[in-house]
C-alpha positions as CSV (number, residue, x, y, z in Angstrom):
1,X,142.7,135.8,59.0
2,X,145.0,132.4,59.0
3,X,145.9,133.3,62.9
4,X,142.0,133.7,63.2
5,X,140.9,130.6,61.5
6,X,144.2,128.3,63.6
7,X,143.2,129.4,66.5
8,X,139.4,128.5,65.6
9,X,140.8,125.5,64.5
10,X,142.8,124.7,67.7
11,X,139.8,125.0,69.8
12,X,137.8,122.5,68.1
13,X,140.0,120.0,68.3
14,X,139.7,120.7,72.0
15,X,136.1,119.9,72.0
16,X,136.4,117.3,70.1
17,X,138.8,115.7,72.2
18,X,137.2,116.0,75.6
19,X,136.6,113.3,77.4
20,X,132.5,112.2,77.2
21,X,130.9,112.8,81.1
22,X,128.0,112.1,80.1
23,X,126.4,108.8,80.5
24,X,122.2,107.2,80.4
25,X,120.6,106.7,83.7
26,X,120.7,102.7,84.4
27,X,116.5,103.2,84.1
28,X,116.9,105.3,80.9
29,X,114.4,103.9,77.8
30,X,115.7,103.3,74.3
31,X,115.3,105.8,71.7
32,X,114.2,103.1,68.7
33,X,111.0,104.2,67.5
34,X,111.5,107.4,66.5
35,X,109.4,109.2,64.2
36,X,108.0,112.6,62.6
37,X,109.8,114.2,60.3
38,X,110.3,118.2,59.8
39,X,110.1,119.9,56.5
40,X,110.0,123.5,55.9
41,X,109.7,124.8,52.9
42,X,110.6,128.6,52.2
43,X,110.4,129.7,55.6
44,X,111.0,133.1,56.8
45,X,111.6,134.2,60.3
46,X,112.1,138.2,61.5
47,X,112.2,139.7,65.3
48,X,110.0,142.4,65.1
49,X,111.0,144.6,61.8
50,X,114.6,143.0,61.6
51,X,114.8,139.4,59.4
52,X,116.9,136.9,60.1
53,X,115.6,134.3,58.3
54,X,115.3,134.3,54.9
55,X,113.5,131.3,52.3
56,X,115.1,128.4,54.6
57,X,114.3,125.0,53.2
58,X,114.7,121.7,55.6
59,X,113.8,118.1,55.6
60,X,114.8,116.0,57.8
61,X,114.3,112.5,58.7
62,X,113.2,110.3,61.5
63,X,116.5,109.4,63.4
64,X,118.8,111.5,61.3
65,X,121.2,113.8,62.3
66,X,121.8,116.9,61.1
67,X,124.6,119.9,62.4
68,X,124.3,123.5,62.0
69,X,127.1,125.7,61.5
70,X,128.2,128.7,61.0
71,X,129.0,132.3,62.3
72,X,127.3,134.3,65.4
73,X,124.5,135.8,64.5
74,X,124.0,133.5,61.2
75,X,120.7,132.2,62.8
76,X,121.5,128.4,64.5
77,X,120.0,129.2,67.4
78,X,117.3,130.6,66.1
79,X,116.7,127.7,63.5
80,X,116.7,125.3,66.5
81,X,114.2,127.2,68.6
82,X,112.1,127.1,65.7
83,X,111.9,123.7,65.6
């Protein structure tokens, strides 16, 4: 489990230091008004007869970030498509 979670740890740090390729277009517009917000309270989400989501609560702001984590299959992806 330590080798497990080093290695996990190892490749993070990876990412994390990768240099950033990505850059705006010259013509890109500013993000600066940016609104909505999304709030869900108690939702539920199943494919077909299997649940996957269960009572999820969320509010988030205008402009704020937020990160989901956790383990495959834990439902990130399917929180985001969702939204």
């Amino acid at each position: 489990l330590i080798q497990r979670g080093a290695a996990a740890g190892a490749r993070v740090f990876e990412v994390l230091d990768e240099e950033v390729t990505v850059s705006d277009q010259a013509d890109a517009a500013d993000l600066s008004d940016v609104r909505g917000q999304v709030t869900w309270d108690r939702v539920s989400f199943a494919y077909k007869d299997r649940p996957v989501l269960h009572d999820i609560c969320l509010d988030v702001a205008p402009g704020e970030a937020v990160a989901f984590v956790g383990s495959s299959g834990s439902g990130k992806s399917t929180i985001l498509n969702l939204v």
